[in-house]
PADODREN-989040 format. One line per 5 residues: their letters; for each residue y, z, x of N, C-alpha, C. Coordinates in pm, 1 decimal. Layout:
N
A) Y/Z/X/Y/Z/X/Y/Z/X  ...;
***
This chain:
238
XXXXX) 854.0/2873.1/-2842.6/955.4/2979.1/-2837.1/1021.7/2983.2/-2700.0  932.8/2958.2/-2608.5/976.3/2964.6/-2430.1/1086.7/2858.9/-2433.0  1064.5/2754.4/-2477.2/1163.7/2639.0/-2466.2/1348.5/2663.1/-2509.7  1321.8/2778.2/-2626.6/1468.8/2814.7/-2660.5/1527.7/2906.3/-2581.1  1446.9/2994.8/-2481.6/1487.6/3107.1/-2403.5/1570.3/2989.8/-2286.3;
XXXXX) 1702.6/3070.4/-2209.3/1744.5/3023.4/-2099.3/1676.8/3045.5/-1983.2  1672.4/2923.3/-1861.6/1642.6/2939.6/-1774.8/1651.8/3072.7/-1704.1  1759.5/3176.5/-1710.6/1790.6/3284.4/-1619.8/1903.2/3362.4/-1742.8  1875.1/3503.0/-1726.5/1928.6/3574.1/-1876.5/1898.2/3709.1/-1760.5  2048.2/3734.0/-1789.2/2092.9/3863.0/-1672.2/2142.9/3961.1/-1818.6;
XXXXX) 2089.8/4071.8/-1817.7/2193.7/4156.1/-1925.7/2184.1/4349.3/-1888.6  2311.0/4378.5/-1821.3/2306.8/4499.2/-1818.2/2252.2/4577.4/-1697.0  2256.3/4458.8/-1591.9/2225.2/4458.8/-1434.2/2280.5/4529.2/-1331.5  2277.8/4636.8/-1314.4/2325.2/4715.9/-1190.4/2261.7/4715.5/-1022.6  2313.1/4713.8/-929.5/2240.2/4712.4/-785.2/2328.5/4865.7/-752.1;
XXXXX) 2296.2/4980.8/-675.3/2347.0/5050.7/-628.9/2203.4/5054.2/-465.8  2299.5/5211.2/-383.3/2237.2/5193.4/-276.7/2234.2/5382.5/-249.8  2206.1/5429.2/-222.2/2219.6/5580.1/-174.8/2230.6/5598.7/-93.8  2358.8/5712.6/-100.5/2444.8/5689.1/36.9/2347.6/5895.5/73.2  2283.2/5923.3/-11.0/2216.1/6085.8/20.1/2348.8/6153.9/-79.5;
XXXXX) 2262.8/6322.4/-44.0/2303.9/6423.7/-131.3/2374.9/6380.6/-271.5  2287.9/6298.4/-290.4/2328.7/6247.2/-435.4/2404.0/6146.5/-493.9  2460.0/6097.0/-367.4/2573.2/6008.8/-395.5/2513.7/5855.3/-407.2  2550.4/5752.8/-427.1/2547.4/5607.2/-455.8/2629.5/5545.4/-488.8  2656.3/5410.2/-375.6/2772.4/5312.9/-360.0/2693.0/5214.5/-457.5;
XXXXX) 2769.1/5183.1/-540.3/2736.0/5048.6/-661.0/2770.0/4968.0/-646.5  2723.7/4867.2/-591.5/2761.4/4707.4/-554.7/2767.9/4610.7/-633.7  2695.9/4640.1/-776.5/2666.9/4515.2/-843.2/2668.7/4607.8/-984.3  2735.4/4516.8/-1088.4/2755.5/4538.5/-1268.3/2794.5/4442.7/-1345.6  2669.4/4385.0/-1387.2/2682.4/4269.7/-1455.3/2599.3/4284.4/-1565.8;
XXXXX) 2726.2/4256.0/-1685.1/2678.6/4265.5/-1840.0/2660.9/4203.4/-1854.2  2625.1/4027.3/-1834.5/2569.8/3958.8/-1883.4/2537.4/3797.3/-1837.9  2447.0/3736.5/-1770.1/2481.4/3609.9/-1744.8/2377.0/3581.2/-1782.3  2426.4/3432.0/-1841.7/2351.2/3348.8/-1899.2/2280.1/3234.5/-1817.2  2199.4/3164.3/-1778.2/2206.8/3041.0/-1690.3/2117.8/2914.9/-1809.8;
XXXXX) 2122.9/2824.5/-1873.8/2084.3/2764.9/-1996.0/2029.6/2625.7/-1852.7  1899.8/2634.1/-1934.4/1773.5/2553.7/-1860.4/1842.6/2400.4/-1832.4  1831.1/2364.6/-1688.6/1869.4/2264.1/-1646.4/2010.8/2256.3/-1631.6  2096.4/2347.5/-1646.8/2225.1/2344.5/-1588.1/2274.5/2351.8/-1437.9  2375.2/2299.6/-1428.3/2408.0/2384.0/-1261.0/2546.1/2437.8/-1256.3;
XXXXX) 2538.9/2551.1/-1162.4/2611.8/2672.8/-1201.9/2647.4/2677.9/-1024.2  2834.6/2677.2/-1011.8/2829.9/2749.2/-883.6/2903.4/2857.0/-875.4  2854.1/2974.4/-851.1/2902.3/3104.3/-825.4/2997.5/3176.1/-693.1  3087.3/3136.9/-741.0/3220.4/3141.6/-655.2/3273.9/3281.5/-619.7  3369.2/3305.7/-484.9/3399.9/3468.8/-483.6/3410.9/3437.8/-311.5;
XXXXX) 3488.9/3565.6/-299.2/3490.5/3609.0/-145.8/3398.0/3675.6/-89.6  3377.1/3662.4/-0.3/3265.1/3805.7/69.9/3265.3/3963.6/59.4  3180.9/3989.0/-1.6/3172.0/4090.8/-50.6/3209.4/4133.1/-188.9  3201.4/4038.0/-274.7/3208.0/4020.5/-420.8/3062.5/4053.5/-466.0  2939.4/4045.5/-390.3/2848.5/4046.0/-431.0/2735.5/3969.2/-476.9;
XXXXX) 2805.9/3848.6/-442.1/2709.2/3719.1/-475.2/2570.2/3677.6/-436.9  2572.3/3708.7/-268.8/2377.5/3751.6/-200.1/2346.6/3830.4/-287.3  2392.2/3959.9/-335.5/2297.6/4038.2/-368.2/2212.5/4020.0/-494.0  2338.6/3932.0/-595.0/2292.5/3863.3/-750.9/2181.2/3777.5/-682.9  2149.8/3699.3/-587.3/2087.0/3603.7/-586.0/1948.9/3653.4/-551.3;
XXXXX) 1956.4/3791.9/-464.8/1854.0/3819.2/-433.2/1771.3/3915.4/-534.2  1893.5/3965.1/-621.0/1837.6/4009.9/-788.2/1740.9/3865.0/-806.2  1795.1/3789.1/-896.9/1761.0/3699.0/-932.9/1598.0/3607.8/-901.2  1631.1/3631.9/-752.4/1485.0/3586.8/-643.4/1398.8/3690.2/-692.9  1410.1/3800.7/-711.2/1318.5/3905.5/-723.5/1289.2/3992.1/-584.9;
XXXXX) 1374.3/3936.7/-461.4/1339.7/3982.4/-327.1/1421.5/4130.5/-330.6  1478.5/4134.3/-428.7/1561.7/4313.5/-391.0/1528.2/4356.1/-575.4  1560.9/4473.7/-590.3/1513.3/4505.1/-732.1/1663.8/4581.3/-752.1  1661.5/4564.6/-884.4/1825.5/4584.5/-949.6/1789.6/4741.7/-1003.7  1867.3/4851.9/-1001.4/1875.6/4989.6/-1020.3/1847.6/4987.9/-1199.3;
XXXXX) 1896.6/4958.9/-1231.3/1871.5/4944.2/-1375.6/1919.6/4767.5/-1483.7  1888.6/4773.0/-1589.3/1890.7/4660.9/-1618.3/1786.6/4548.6/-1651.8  1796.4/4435.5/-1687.4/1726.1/4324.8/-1733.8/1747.8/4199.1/-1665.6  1662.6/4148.0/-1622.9/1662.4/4020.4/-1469.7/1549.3/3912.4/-1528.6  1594.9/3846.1/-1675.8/1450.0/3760.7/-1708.7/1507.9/3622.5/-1624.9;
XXXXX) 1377.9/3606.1/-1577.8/1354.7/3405.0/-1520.6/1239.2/3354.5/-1645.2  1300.6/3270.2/-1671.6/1193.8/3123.2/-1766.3/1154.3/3264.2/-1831.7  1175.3/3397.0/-1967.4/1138.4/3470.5/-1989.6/989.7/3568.3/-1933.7  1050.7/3594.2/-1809.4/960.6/3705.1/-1796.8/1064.8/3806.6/-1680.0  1046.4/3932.5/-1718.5/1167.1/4042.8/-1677.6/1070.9/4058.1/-1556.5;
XXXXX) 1181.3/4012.1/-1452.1/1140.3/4100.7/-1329.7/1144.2/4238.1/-1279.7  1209.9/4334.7/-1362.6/1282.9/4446.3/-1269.4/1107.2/4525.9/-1302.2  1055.4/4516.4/-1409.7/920.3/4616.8/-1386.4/805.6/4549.3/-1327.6  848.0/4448.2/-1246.5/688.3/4421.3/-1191.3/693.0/4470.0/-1001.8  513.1/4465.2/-987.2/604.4/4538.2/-884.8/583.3/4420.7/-747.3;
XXXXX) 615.4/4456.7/-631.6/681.4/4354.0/-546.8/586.9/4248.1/-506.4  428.3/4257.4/-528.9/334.8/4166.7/-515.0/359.5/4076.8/-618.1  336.9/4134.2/-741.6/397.6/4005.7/-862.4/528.2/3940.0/-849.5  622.4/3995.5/-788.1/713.0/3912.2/-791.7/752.7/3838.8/-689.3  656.2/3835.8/-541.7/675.7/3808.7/-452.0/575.5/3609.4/-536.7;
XXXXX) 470.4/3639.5/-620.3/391.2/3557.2/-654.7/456.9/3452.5/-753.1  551.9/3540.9/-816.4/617.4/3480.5/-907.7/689.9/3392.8/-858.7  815.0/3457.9/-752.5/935.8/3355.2/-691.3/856.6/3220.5/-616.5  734.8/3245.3/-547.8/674.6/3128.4/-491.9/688.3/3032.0/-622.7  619.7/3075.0/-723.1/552.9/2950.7/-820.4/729.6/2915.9/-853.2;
XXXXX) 793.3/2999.2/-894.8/900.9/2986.1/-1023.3/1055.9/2966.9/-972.9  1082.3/3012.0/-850.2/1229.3/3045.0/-784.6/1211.5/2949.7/-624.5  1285.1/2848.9/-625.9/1317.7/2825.0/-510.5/1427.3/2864.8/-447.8  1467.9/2893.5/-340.6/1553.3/2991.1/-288.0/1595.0/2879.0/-149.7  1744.7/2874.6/-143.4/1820.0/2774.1/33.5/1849.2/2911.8/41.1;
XXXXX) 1803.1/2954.3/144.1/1893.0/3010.0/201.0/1988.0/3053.5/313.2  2086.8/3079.0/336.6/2187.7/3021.7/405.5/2153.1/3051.4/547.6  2067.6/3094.1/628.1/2028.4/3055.8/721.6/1862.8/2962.4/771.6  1875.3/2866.4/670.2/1762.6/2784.4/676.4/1623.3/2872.2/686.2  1606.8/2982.8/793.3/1482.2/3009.0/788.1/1353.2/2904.4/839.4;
XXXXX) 1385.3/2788.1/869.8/1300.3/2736.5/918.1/1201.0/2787.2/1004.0  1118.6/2744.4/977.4/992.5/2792.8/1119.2/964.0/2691.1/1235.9  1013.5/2810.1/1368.8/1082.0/2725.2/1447.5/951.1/2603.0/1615.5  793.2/2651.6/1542.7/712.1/2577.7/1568.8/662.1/2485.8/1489.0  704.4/2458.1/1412.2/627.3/2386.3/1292.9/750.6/2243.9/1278.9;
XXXXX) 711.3/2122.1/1240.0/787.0/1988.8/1197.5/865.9/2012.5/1067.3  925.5/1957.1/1040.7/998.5/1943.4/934.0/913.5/1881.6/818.2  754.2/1816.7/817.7/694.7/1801.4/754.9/611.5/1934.3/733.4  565.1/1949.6/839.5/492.5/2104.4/788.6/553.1/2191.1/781.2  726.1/2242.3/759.2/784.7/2373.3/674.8/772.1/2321.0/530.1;
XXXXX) 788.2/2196.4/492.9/766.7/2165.1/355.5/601.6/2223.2/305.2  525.5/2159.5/375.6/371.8/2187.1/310.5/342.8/2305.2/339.9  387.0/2392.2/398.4/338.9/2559.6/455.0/425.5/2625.3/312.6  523.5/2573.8/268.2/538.2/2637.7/106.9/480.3/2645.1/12.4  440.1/2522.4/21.8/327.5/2449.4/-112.5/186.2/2539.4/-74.0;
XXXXX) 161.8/2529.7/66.3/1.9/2644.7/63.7/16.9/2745.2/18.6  125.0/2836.5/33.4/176.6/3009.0/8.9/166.2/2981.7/-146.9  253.5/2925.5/-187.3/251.0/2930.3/-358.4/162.7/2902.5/-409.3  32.2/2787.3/-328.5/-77.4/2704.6/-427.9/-22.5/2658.9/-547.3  51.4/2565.2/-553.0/111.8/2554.0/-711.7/83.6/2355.7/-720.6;
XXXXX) 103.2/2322.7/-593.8/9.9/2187.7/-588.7/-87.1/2162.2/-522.8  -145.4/2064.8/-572.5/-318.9/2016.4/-537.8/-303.9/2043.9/-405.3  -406.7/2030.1/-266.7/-373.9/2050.8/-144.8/-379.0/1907.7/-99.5  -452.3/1814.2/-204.9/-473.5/1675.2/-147.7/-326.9/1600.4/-143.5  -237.6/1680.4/-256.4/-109.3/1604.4/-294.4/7.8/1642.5/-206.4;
XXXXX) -6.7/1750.4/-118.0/104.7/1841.7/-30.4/150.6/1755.3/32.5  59.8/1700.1/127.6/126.7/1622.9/263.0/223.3/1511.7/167.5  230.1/1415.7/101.5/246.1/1320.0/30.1/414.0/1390.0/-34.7  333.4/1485.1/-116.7/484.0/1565.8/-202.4/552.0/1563.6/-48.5  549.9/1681.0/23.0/637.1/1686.3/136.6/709.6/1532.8/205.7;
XXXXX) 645.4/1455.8/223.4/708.1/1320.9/294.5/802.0/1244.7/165.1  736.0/1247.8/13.1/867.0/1202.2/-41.3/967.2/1283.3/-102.8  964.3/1423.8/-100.2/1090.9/1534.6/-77.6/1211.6/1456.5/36.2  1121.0/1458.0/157.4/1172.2/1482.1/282.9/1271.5/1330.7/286.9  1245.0/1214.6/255.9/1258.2/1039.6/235.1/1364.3/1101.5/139.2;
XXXXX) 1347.8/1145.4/7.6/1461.6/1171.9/-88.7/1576.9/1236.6/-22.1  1592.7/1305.2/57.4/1674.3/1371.6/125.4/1742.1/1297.5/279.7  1699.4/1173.0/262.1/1753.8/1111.2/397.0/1662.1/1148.8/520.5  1557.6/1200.4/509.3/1513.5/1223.9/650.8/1345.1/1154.2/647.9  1353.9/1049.4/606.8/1215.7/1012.9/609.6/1154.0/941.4/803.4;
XXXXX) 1288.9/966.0/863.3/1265.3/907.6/1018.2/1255.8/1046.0/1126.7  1251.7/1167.8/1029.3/1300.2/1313.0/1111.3/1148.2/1366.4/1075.9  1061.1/1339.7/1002.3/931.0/1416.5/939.2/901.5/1502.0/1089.7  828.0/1424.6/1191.9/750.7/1483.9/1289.3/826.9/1573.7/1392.7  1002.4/1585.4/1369.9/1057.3/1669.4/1441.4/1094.3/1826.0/1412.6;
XXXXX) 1109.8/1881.1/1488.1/1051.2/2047.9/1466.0/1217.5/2074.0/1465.4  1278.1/2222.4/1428.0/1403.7/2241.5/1384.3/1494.4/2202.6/1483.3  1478.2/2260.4/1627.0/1571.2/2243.5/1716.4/1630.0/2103.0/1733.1  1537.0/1992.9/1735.2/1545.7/1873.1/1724.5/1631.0/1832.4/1637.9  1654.5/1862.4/1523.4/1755.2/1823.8/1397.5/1862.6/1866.4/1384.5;
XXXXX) 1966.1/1849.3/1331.0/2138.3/1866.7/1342.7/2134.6/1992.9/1233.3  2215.0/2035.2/1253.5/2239.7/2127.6/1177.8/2244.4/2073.1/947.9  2245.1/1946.2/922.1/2243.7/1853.4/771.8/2147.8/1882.8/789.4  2047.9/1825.7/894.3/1920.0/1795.9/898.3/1805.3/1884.0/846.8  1901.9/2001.7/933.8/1750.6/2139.5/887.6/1795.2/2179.7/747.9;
XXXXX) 1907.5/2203.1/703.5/1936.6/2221.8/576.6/1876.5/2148.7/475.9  1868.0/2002.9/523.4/1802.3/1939.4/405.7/1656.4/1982.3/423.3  1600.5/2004.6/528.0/1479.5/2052.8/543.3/1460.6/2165.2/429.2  1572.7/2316.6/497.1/1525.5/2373.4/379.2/1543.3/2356.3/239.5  1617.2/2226.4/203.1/1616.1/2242.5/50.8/1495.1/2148.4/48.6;
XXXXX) 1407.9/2091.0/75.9/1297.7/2013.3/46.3/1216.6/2078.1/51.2  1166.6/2209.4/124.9/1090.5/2318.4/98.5/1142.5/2400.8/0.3  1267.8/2471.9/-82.1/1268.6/2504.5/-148.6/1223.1/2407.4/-278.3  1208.6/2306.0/-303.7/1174.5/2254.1/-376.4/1075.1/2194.7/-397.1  969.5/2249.1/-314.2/782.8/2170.3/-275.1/748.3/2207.5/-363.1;
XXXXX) 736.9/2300.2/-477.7/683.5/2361.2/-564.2/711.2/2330.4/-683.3  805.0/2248.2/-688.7/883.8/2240.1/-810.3/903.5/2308.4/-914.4  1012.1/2418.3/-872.0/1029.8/2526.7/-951.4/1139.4/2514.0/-1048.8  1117.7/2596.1/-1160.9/1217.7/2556.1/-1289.2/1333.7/2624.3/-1232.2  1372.8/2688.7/-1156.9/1503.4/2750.6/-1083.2/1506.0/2723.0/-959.7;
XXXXX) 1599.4/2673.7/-911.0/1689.4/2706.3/-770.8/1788.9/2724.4/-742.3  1788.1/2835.8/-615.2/1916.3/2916.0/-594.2/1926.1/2885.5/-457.0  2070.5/2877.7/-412.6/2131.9/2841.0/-289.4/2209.6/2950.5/-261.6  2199.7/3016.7/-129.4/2304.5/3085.5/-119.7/2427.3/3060.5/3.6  2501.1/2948.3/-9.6/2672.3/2878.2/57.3/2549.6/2828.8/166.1;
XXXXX) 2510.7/2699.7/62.6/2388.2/2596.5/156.6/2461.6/2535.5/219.1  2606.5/2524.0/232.1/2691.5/2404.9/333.1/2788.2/2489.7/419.9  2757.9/2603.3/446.2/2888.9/2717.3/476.0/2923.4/2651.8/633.3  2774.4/2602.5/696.1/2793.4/2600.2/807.8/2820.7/2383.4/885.2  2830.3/2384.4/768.3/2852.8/2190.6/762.6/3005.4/2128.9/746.3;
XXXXX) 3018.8/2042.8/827.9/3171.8/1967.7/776.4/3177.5/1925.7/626.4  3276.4/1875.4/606.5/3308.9/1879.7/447.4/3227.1/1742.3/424.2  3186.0/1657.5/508.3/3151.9/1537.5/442.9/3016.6/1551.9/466.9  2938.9/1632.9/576.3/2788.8/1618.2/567.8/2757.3/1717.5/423.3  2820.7/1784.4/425.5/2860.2/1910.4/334.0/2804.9/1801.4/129.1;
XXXXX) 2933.4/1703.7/163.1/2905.9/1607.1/23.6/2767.0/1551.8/-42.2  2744.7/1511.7/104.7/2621.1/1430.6/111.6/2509.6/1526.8/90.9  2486.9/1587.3/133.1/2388.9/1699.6/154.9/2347.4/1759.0/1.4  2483.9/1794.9/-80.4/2493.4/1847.6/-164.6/2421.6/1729.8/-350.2  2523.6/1632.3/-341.7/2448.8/1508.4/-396.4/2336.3/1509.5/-377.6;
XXXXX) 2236.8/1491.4/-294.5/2133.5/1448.7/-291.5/2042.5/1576.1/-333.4  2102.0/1674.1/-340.6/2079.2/1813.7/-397.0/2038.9/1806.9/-573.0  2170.3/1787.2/-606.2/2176.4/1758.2/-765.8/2130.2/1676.9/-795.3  2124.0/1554.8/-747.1/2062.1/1454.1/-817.9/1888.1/1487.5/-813.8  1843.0/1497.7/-672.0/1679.8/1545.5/-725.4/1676.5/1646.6/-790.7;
XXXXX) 1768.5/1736.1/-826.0/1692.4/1813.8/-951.7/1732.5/1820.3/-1097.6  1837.6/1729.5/-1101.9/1898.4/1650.4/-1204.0/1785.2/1579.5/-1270.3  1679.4/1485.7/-1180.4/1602.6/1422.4/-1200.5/1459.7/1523.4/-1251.5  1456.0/1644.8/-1222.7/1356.6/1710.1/-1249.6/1382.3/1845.9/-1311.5  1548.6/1837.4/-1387.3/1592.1/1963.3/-1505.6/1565.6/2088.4/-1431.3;
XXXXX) 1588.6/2073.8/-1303.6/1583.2/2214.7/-1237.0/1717.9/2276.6/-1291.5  1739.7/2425.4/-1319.5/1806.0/2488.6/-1304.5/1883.1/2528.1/-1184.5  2015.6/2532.3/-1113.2/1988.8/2543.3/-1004.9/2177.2/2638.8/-1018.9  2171.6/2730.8/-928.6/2239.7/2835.9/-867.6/2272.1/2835.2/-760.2  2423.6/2779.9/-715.3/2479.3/2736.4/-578.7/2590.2/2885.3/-558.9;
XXXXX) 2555.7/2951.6/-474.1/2640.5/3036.3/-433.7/2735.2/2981.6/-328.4  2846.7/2973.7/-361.9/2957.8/2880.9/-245.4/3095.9/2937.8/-238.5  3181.7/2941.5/-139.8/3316.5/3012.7/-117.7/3391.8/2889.2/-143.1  3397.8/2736.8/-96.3/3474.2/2587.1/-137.6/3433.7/2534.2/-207.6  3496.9/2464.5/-243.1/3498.4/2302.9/-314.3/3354.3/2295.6/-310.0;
XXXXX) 3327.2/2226.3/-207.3/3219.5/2074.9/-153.2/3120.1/2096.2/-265.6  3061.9/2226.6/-339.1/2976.6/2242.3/-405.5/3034.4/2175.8/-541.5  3131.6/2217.7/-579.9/3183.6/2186.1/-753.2/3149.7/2036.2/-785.5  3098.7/1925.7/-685.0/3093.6/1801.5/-748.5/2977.4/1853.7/-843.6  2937.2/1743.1/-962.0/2818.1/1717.6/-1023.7/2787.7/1866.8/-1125.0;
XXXXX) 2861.5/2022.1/-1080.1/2834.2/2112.4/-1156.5/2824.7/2131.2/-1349.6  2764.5/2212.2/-1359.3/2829.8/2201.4/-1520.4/2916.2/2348.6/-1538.8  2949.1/2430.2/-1428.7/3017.1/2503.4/-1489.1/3052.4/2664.7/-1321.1  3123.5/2687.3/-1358.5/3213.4/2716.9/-1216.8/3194.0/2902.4/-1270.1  3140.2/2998.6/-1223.1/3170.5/3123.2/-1241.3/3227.3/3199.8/-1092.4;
XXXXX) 3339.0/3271.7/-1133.2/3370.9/3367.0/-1021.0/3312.4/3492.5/-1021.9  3296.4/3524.8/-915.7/3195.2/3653.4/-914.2/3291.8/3800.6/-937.9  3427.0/3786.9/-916.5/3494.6/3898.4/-940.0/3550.8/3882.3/-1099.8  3499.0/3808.7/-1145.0/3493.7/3828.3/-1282.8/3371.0/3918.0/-1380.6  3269.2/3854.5/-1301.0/3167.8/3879.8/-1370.0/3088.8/4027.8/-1332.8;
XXXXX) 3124.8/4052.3/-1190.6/3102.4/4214.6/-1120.8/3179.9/4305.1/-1203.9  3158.5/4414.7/-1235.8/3265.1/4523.0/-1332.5/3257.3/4622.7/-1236.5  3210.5/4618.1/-1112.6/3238.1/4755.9/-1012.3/3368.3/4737.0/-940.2  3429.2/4862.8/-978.9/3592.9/4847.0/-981.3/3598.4/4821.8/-803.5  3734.1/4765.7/-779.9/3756.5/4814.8/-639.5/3668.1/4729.4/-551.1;
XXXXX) 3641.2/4602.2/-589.9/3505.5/4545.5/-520.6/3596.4/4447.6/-411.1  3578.9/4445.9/-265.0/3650.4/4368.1/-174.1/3694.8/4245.3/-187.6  3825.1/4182.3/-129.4/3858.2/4050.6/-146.2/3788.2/4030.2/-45.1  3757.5/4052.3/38.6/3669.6/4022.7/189.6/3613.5/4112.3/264.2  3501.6/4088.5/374.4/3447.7/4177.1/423.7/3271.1/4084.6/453.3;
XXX) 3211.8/4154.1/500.3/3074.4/4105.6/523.3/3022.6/4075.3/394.8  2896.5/3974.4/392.3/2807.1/3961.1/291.2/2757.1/4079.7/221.2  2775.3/4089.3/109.8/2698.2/4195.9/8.9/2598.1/4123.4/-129.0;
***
């Protein structure tokens, strides 16, 4: 039965925030998104359309005001933040747009320090998974260097090789190239899709250009899909 459910099934999703004495600014209203297992989807829009905040619905790292938030069928909005902190390890890999790297640790050990948190592979198999993530991604000569050391492609690919130590049936990016030229931007991105092309990941590219649309199966704008009237053509991340 799991196999016919979609990867990610949004229906009837609200985010608001309280502004006091009763009031609440509504950031987010979404009747319905679908994400169908092993697709890739890039979610397009200006700043402040709301797109972090879907993603961080989605992650399970913020909780949606009302509504239905299933991953691989199981509803996140009633569990509470320990389960879903357990869940996104095993189930949600997450780029997110400021790498997050950890800034004592190699680019081999931010990969395997994921895989320990989640436990989702053997511990004998970590080091190994991590070095051919890291080789798939062009950096099999960068393993023993720590973030500062690496170019700005570099740590990015870092963090998408840790988002993906776990091998989770979803991943979400949020504008993984915002801060890259258009051609490390290409490259970066390819080597993106194709490893999870190769492993039917689901995957969720939040992006403002182009560089993302190669390889997609399908392009959504976020001021389509938001129904909170009046929502900014621009402005800070929301």
């Amino acid at each position: 039965m799991e196999q016919s459910l979609p990867a990610v099934l949004l229906q009837d999703v609200k985010k608001s925030f309280p502004l006091g004495h009763g009031h609440a600014l509504e950031v987010l209203n979404v009747t319905s998104l679908v994400l169908p297992v092993g697709s890739h989807t890039v979610l397009k829009g200006p700043s402040g359309s709301g797109k972090t905040t879907l993603l961080n619905l989605i992650a399970g790292i913020a909780l949606s005001t009302s509504g239905h938030i299933q991953v691989k069928g199981t509803d996140l909005v009633p569990l509470p933040e320990p389960q879903r902190d357990r869940f996104r390890a095993a189930h949600i890999g997450y780029v997110f747009q400021t790498f997050n790297l950890l800034a004592p640790f190699t680019a081999l050990e931010n990969v395997m320090l994921a895989m320990r948190f989640a436990n989702a592979i053997p511990r004998r198999a970590q080091r190994q998974r991590a070095r051919d993530l890291l080789s798939q991604l062009g950096l099999k000569t960068r393993l023993s260097h720590r973030p500062a050391q690496l170019s700005r492609g570099e740590q990015q690919r870092v963090a998408m090789a840790r988002a993906l130590a776990n091998d989770p049936p979803v991943l979400l990016a949020d504008e993984p190239c915002t801060s890259l030229d258009a051609a490390t931007a290409q490259v970066v991105l390819l080597a993106l899709h194709s490893l999870c092309r190769e492993r039917a990941t689901t995957v969720l590219i939040v992006a403002h250009d182009t560089a993302a649309l190669s390889g997609t199966d399908q392009v959504l704008d976020m001021r389509e899909i938001n129904r909170v009237p009046g929502r900014p053509d621009d402005g800070e991340h929301v």
